[in-house]
N, C-alpha and C positions, 0 to 999 in steps of 0.2 A: 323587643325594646331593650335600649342600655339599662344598665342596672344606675338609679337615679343616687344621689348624693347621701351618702350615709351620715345620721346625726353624731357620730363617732367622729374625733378629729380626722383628719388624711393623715396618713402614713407616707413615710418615705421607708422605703428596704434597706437594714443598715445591720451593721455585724450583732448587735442582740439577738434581734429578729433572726437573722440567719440559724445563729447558732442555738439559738432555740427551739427551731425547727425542726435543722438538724437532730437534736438532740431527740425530740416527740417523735421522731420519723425514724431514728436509728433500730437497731438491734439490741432485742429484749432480752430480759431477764441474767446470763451472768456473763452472757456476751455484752450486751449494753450498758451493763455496769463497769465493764473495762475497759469499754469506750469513752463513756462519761469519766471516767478517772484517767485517760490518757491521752483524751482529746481526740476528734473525730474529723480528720484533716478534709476541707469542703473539696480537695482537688479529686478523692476518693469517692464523695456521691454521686449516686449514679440517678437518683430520682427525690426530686426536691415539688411538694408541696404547698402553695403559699393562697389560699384559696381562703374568703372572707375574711381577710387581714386589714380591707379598709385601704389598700393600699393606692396610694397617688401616683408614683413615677420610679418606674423600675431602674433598678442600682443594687453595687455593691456583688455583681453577680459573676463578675468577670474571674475568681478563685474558682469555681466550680468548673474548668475547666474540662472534663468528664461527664459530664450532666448529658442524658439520654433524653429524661423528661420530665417536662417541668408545667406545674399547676398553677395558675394567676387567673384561676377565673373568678368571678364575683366580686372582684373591688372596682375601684374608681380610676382606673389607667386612663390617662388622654393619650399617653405617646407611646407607641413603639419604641422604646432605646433601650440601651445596656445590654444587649445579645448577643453582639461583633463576637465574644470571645467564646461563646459556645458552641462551637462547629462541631462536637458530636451529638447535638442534641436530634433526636429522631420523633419529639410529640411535645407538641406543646400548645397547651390550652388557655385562652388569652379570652374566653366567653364572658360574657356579662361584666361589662366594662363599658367605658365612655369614650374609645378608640371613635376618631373619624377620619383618619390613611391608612391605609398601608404602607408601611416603611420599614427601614431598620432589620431587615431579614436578610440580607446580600449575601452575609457569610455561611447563615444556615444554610450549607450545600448538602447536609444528610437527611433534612428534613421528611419525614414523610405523613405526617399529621397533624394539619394546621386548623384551631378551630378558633372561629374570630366571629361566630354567632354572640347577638343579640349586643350590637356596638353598633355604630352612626356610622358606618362605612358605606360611601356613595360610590366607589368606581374600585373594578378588580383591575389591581395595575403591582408594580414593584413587588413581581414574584417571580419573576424571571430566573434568578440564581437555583431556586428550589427544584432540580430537575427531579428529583427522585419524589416527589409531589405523591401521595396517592389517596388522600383524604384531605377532602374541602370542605370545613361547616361555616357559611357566611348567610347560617339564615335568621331574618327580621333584623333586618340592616335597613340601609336606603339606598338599595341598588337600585336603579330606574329606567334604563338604556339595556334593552335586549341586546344589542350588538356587542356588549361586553363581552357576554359568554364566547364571542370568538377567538378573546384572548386567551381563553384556556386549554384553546388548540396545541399551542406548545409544548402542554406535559404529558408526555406519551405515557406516564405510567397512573396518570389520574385515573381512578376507577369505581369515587365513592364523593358526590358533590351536595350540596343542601344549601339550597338559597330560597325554599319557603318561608315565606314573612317578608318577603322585598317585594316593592311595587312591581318588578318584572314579570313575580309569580304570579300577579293577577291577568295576566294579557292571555287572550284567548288562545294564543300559539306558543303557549312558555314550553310546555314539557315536548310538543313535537320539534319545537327550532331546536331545545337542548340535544335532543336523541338523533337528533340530523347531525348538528354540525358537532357534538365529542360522541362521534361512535364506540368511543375504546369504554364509556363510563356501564359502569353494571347496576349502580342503585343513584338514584336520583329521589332526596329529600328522604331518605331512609325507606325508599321501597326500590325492590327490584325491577329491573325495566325488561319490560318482556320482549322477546328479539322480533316481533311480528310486528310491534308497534314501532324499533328500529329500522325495520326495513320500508312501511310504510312511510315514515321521516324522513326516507333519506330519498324514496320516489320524488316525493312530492318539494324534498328542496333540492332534486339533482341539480338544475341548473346553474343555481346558484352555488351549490356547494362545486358544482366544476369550473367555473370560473372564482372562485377563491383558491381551490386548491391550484390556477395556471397560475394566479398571482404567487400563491406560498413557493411555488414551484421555484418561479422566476427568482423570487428576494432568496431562497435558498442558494439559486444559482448565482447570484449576486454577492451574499454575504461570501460563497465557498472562491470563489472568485477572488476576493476580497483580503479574504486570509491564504491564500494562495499565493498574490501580490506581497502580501506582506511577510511573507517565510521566506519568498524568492529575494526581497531586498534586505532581508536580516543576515541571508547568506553572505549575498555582495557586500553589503557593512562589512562582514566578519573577513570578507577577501580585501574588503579597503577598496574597491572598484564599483562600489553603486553609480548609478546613471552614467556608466560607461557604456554599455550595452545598446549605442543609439546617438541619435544629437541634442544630447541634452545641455551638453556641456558647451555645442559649436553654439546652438540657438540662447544660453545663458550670456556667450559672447557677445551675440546681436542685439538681446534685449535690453540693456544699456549704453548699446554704441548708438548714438545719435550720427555721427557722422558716419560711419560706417552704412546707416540705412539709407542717409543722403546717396552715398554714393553711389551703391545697388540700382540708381533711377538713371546711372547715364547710359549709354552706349554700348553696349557688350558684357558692361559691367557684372550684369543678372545672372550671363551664361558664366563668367569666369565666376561665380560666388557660388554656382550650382556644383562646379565643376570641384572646387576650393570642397566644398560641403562633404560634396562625397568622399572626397579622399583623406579630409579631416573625420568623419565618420571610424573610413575604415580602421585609422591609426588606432581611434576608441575602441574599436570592436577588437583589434590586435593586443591592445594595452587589458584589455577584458579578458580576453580567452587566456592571456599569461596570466596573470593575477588570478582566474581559476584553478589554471594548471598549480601555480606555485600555493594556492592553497588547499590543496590536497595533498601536496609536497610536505608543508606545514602540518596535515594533520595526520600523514604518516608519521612525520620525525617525529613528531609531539607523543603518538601511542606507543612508537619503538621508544622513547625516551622514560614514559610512564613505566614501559613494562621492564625493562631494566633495570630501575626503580625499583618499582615489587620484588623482580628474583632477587636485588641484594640484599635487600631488605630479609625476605625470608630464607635466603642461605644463609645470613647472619644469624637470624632468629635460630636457625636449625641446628647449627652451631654450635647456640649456647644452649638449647635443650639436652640436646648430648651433654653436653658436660654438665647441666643441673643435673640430668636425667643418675652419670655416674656419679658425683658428686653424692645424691641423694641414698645410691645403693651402699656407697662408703660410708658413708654418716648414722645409716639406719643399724650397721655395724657396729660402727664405733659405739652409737650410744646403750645397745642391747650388752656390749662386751664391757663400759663402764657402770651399768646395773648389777653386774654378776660378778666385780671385782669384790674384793673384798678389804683389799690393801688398800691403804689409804695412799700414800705416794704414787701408787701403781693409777688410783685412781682420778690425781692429780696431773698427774704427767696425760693422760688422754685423751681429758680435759683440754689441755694446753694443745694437744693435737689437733683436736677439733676444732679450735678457735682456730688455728692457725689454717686449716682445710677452708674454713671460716672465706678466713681472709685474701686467701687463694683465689677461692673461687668468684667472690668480687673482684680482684685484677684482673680475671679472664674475662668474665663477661664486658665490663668497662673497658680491657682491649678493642673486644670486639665491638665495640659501642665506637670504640675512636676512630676503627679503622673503615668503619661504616661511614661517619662523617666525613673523614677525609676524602671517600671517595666519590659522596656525592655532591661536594664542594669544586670539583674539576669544571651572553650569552647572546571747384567749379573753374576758374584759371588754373593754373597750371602750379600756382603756390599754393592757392586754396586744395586744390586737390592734393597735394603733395603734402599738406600741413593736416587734411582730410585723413590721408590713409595716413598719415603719423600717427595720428590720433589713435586711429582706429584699430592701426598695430600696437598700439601702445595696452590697450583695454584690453586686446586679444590677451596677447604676453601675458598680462594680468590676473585675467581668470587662468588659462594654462598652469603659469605659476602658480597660483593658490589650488587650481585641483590636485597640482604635485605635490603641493608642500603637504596636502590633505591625507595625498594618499602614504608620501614618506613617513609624518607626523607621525600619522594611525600605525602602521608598523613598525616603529620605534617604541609607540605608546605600549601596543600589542606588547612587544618581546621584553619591554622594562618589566608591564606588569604579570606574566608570568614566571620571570626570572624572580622579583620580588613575593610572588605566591611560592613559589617553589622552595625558596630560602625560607620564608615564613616557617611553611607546613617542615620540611625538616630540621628547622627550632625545633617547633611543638613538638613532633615525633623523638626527637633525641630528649626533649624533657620530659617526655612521657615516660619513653626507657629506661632513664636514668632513676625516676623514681620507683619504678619497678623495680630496679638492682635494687636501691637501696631498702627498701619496704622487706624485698624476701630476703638479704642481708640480715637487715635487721631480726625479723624472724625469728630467723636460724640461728643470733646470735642470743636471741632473750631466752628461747627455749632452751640451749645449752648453759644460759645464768640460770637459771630456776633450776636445773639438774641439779640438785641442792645433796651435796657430799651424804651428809648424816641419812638425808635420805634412802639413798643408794646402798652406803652401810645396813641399815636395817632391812 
């Protein structure tokens, strides 16, 4: 049974609540006292608590961004919501509540501990995302249709189910259909299932479970099919030649030439259209295999282009490690030989050397910063028929033209927008640099202001 309406107001989950939890739930004694005094950032918990809080509708949960596992059992939830943002959560207990869906779990892809016992849940469905599944508590619900449990063929790593207390577990066949059709499950309703009793379930529903497994077989074959289809034409997109590979483009032609199909019905017409077809075909199939070829062209030039790239990039970087690297050995010199001066002018004057090493060695690296950019800166009568095939060629021309312009478009589009990525990312890479210089610049120039003369004197 759900857990029924508490004389407590409802709750809504809001940063109080949170952070009070948090708070009861953190780390004791003089570890927890430092927490409490410096605040206990919610993106850091790892296991949140929220169990008889009386709570109505889950919120405010999306900062917990790290949350493994989380406690909501005991209040008054109708809805699944507010979860989207917790994708590492791996246990989550939603028992004794007033749930009647399942929903709202898409993104928990690390799931592996879902308990949704004694809630108004009539049908297991919208768990699909949950592949790492391996604990299911949905008992005393209002599941009522055995043929459910077929759905939970899917999670190959389920191994722990409890659905006692649902109308199904009264049906004289619950536990052998269970142990037939999820063979991979080891404890059903919190007892072990004995493999004799498995084997006897799966005698006695062989037939049926081999004809479910021809169908799973099939829609497997189908779905892999399916995405197979669709990797093959994301390629073609990517070469700018999809539905070239065929008469997609000739039969796109026909299916809005009205006169064009008129004319197909005269006299020889059929055989010259068949003939037209094929050799319109091939030109696709020619226009197809270059457009693969030149997109392997493209994605050679593209890696030799990246990798070029990188080596300037880290022969530059190497560059100025060397001269940090000498830079650093000078420096650690210099400043060891103005601790041990004793003159004061003597101590002045090294000072000034060092700033000026300083300053040095900022012009070098910023060279080389420049000379980096510059280089990657170098991207039916005799009219009617006649007025017929006008037409007809008119529509053809038509789409031709528009699959050219499509296929030109697209690789203009292509080459604008990695020319405009490229330029982007070596902005951001030379901003990034540059603060670098400046940052260890800086540094090196604070730490030489603090060398504080009287200091060094004494």
């Amino acid at each position: 049974m759900s857990r029924p309406y508490d004389s407590m107001d409802p709750k809504v989950m809001d940063d109080d609540m949170l952070k009070a939890a948090v708070g009861e739930q953190g780390p004791q004694e003089e570890a927890g006292q430092l927490a409490k005094q410096e605040g206990i950032l919610f993106k850091d918990v790892l296991s949140l608590q929220l169990d008889f809080q009386n709570i109505l509708r889950i919120d405010n949960l999306w900062q917990f961004e790290n949350l493994q596992k989380l406690q909501l059992n005991n209040n008054i939830i109708e809805r699944i919501e507010g979860l989207e943002n917790l994708t590492h959560l791996v246990w989550l207990d939603l028992s004794f509540n007033n749930i009647e869906a399942i929903e709202g779990l898409d993104t928990l892809v690390n799931l592996e501990d879902l308990s949704l016992s004694n809630n108004r849940i009539s049908k297991m469905d919208s768990l699909d995302a949950l592949v790492k599944l391996q604990v299911l508590s949905l008992g005393n619900n209002q599941i009522s249709n055995i043929m459910n449990v077929i759905y939970l063929r899917q999670f190959k790593c389920l191994r722990t189910l409890s659905l006692a207390g649902n109308p199904i577990a009264e049906a004289e066949e619950y536990k052998m259909f269970i142990y037939a059709y999820l063979p991979d499950l080891v404890y059903l309703d919190f007892r072990h299932i004995d493999e004799q009793a498995k084997e006897i379930a799966k005698i006695k529903h062989q037939y049926s479970i081999d004809e479910l497994k021809h169908r799973e077989a099939q829609r497997q074959a189908r779905l892999e099919a399916e995405k197979a289809e669709r990797e093959k034409l994301a390629e073609h997109k990517m070469a700018f030649i999809e539905h070239l590979d065929g008469s997609f483009l000739f039969d796109s032609m026909y299916s809005e030439d009205v006169e064009g199909n008129k004319l197909s019905y005269l006299p020889g017409v059929g055989e010259l259209l068949e003939t037209y077809k094929d050799k319109f075909v091939i030109i696709c199939l020619n226009i197809f295999e270059y457009g693969l070829t030149q997109q392997e062209k493209r994605k050679a030039e593209l890696d030799t282009f990246n990798e070029c790239i990188q080596e300037a990039i880290q022969e530059n970087q190497g560059q100025g490690k060397l001269k940090v690297a000498k830079f650093e050995e000078k420096h650690l010199l210099n400043l060891n030989a103005i601790r041990e001066e004793s003159e004061l002018p003597n101590i002045e004057k090294k000072l000034i050397e060092c700033s000026d090493d300083i300053t040095e060695l900022f012009n070098m690296l910023m060279t080389l910063e420049m000379q980096l950019v510059e280089q990657l800166e170098l991207f039916v009568d005799k009219d009617t028929i006649v007025n017929a095939v006008g037409a007809s060629h008119d529509i053809h021309l038509l789409k031709i033209d528009n699959r050219e312009d499509e296929l030109v478009t697209g690789i203009n589009s292509w080459c604008a927008q990695l020319l405009d990525k490229i330029h982007k990312d070596e902005i951001m890479r030379n901003r990034k640099r540059v603060k670098e210089i400046n940052q260890y610049i800086d540094h090196m120039q604070s730490e030489l202001d603090n060398l504080e003369c009287g200091d060094i004197i004494d």
